[in-house]
Each structure stands twice: as C-alpha cells, then as structure tokens.
N, C-alpha and C positions, 0 to 999 in steps of 0.2 A: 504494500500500500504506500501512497505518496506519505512521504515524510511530513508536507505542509499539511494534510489530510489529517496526519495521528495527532500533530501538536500545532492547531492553528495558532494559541497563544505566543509560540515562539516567533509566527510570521511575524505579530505586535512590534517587537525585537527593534526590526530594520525598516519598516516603512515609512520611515521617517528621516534614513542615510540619504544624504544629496546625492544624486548621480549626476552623471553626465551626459543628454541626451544632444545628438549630433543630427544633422538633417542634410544629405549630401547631395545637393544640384544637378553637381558632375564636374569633372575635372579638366585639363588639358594638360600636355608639355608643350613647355617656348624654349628656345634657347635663350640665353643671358641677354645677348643682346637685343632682342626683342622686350624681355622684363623692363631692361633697363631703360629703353624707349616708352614706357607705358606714362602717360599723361592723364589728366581729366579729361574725361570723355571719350578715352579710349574704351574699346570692347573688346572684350575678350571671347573668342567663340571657344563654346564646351564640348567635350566628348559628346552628349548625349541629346539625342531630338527633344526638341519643348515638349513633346507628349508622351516622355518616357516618365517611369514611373520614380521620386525619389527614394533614395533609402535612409530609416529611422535607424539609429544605433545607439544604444547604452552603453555609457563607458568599451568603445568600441566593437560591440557588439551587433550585429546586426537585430534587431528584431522586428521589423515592419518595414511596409514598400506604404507609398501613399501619392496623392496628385496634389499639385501645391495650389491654394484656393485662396481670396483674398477674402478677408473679415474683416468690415469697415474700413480702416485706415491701414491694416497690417497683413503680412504674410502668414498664411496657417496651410498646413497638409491635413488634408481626409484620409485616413486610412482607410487602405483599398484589398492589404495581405497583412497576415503578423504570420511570420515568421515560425513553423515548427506548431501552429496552434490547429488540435484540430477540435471543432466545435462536437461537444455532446451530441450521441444520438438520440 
C-alpha cells in the first residue's frame, strides 16, 4: 500500500516546504557572438512552435505539460498532462 495512504498525517510534514516550480517556453543555442549582439528589442527565436505544449517542473522535475493562457494582466498555463498521473477508475 502507498506509504502516503498508511500515514496521511506524515504528508502534514512537508506541505508546507517551498519548492521550486519552473515553466519552460523553450530554449535555443546562439553563438557568443550573436548573445553579445543582443539589444532591446531584439528576438530571440525558440526551439519550439507557439502551439507546442510547455513543460511544469519541481525542483527540476518534470511533472506536467500545459498551454500558456493569459489571466487579466499576467501569464498563466492550463494544465493539459501531469506527468506519471493516472486518474482512478
């Protein structure tokens, strides 16, 4: 049986430890000399298509993909996968 299952009390523990949650766009390589060229208003093109899905990670972890969605004034992701999760039957 799950650990967290036999002593929920212990989950209490740690839900409360700050992690680190990361939200990846997507990347590129430049060479040096093109970084060092970099200005206001420059652009920088990423690895991945606008309608690719980003990835959530926990203290480097992966655990969710999601579509990045604007909320009033600010950037937020919809999670669309979690990672390893599979829902009750």
């Amino acid at each position: 049986m799950n650990a967290t299952l036999e002593n929920p009390s212990n989950l209490n523990l740690v839900l409360d430890v700050p992690v680190s949650l990361t939200i990846e766009l997507g990347g590129c390589q430049l060479p040096m000399r093109e970084v060092l060229q970099l200005n206001i208003g420059s652009v920088v093109q990423l690895d991945k298509p606008s309608d690719a899905p980003v990835d959530l990670s926990v203290n480097g972890k992966l655990i969710a993909r999601g579509e990045v969605v604007v909320v009033e004034d600010r950037y937020g992701v919809k999670i669309t996968e979690v990672i390893g999760y599979t829902p009750a039957a």
